[in-house]
C-alpha positions in Angstrom: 101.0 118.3 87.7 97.4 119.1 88.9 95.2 116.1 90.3 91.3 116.6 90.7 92.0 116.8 94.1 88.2 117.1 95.2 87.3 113.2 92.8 90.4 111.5 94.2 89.6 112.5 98.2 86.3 111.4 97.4 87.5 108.2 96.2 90.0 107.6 98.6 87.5 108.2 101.6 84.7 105.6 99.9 87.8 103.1 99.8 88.7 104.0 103.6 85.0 103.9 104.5 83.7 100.8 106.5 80.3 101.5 105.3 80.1 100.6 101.5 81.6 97.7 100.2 84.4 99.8 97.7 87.5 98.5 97.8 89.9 100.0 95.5 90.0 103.1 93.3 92.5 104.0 90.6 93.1 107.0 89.1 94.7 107.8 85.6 95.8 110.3 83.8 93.6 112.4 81.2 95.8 115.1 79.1 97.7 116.5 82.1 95.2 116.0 84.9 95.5 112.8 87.6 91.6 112.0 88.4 89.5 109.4 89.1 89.6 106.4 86.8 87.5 103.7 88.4 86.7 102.2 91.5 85.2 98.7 92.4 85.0 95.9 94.8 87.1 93.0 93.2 90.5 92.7 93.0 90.5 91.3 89.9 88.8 94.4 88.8 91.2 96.5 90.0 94.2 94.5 88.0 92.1 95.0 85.2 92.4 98.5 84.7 96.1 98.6 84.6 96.7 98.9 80.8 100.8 97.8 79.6 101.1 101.5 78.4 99.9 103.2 81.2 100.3 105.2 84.4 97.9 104.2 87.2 98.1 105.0 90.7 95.8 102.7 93.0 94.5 102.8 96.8 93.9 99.5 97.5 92.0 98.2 100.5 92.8 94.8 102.4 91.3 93.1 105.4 93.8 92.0 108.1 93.7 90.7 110.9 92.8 87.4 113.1 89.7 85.3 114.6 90.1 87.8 117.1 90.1 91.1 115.1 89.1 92.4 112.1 90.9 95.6 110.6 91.0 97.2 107.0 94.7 98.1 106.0 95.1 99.5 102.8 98.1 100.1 100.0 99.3 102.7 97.6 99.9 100.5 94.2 102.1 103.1 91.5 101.3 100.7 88.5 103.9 101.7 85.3 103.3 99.2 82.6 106.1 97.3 80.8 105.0 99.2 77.1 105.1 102.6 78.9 107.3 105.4 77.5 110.8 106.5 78.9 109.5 110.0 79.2 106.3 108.9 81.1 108.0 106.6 83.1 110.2 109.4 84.2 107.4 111.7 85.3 105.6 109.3 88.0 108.1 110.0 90.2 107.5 113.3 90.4 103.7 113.1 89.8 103.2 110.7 92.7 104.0 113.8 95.0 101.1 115.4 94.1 98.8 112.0 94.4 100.3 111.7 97.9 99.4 114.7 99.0 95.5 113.2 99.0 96.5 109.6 99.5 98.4 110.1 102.7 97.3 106.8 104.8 98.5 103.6 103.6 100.2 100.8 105.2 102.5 99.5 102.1 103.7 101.3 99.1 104.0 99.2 96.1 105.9 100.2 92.4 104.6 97.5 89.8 105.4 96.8 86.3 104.4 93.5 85.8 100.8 92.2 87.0 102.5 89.2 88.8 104.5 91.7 91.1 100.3 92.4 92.4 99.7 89.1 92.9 96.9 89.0 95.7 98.4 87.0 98.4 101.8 88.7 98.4 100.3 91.9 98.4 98.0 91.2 101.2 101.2 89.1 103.1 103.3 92.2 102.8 100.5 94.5 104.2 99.9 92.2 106.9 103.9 92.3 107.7 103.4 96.0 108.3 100.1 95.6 110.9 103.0 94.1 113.9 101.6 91.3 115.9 98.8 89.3 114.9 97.0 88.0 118.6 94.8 85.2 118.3 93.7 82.1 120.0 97.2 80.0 119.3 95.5 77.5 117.3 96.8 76.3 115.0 95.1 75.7 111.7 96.0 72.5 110.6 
């Protein structure tokens, strides 16, 4: 499967980049080509470009962290929507290979079919999981 390797490193740097405010980029499929599809700054954005017969794969990225610290961590979303064909559905597997060839730093891996398995906050609790101790003041907030 080829992937517009040159668009999707671009993308995937802009998302890893602390100097612009992108935070997720998805990229589609167009005939037999994986490129860029979109990329954007809300979350709710992203969600919105995963269509119920369709293959997207996302780089997401979250802030983590504590009063302390501040640190980006990011995810690898394989979105496969519920109205997506057996056939299709059988390729991502394969296909994702090639995507992770340019997306090779990510802190979660996620396989969705079903927009409430991306729910924000348990998303961004099972990235945090991954980040190992969180240090911060020990207060409590009540």
């Amino acid at each position: 499967m080829p992937v517009d390797r040159e668009a999707m490193y671009d993308a995937y740097n802009e998302v890893r980049s602390d100097d612009n405010e992108t935070s997720w980029a998805t990229f589609k499929y167009q005939d037999k080509l994986i490129t860029l599809d979109g990329k954007g700054e809300k979350y709710e954005d992203f969600l919105a470009r995963l269509g119920d017969d369709e293959r997207v794969y996302g780089f997401v990225r979250f802030e983590t962290g504590d009063e302390l610290s501040r640190r980006a961590k990011f995810a690898l979303i394989t979105w496969v929507g519920p109205k997506t064909s057996v056939l299709k559905k059988a390729k991502v597997s394969t296909d994702k290979a090639f995507v992770k060839e340019i997306i090779q730093s990510y802190a979660k891996e996620f396989l969705a079919d079903s927009l409430s398995d991306l729910d924000y906050d348990t998303i961004l609790a099972a990235v945090k999981a991954t980040g190992g101790a969180n240090y911060g003041t020990g207060v409590r907030k009540e």
